[in-house]
C-alpha positions in Angstrom: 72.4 9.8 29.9 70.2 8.9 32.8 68.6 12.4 32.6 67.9 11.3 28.7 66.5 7.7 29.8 64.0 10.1 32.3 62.9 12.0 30.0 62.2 9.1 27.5 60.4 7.3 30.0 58.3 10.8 30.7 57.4 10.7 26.9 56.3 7.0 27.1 54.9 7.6 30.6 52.7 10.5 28.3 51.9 8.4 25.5 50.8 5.2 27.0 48.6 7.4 29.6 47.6 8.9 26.3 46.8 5.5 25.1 44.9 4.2 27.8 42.8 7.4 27.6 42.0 7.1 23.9 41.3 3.6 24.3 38.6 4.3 27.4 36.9 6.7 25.1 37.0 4.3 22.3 35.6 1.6 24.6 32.7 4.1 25.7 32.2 4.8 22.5 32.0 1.4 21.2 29.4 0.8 23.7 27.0 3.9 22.8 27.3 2.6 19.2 26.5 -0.6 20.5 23.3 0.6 22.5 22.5 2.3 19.2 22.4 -0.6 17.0 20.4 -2.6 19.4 17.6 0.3 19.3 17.5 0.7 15.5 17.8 -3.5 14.9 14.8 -2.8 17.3 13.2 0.3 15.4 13.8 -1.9 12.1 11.7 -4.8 13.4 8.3 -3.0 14.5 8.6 -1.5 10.9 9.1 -4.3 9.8 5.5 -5.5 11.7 4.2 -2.4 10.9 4.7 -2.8 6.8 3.3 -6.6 7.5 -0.2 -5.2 9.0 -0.2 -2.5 6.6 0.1 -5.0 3.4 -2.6 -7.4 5.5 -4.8 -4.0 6.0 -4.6 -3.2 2.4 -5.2 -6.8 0.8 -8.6 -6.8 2.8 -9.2 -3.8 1.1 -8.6 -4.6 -1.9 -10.8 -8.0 -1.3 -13.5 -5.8 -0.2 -13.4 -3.3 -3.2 -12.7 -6.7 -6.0 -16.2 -7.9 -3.8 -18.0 -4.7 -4.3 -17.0 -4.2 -7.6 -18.1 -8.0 -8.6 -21.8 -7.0 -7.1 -22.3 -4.1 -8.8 -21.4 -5.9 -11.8 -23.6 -8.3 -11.4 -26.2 -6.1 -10.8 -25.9 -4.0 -13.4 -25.9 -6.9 -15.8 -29.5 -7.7 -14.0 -30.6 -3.7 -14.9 -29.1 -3.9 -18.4 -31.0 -7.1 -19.3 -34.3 -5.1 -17.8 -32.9 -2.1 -19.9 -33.2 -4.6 -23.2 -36.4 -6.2 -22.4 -38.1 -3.1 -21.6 -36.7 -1.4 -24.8 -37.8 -4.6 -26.7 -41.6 -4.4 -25.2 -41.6 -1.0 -26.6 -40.7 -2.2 -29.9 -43.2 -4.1 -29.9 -45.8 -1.3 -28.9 -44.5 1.2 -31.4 -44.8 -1.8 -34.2 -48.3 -2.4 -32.8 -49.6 1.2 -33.7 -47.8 1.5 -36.8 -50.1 -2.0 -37.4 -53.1 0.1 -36.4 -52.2 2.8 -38.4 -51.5 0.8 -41.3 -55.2 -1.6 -40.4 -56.9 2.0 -40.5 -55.4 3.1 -43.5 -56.4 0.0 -45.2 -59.7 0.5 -43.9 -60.9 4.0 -45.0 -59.7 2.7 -48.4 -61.4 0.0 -48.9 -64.9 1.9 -47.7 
């Protein structure tokens, strides 16, 4: 009976050094997991600043193109205008000579 005690103690003697073993690990572990949440929580954040400036880079962009786009607008409004006048001063030229033609016509017929 006391041999049987022995050897149950043995087994528990096993296990518990088993125990403490797995728990060490488990700690160790626990504490590389730890360091690697603090380094992706980190990670995560300069993204996070990263995405901000990007979005602030972009909106100026975008400012500077609506800009751009705006003036060019504008200024081909001021050519198109230029475009009409001009195409209405030749009007006027080409109705002029027709006149003339029509003036000279009337002339040599009433000679």
């Amino acid at each position: 009976m006391v041999q049987h005690v022995e050897q149950n103690l043995q087994l528990m003697t096993k296990r518990a050094v088993k125990a403490e073993n797995s728990a060490t690990k488990l700690k160790q572990e626990n504490a590389l997991l730890q360091v690697q949440l603090k380094n992706y929580k980190s990670e995560n954040e300069a993204l996070r600043l990263g995405q901000a400036a990007s979005l602030a880079t972009v909106r100026q962009n975008a400012d500077a193109a609506l800009q751009n786009l705006l003036t060019v607008i504008t200024n081909s409004w001021a050519s198109i205008r230029q475009l009409v006048s001009g195409a209405e001063s030749l009007q006027l030229v080409a109705d002029l000579l027709t006149s003339i033609d029509r003036i000279s016509e009337v002339s040599q017929d009433g000679q």
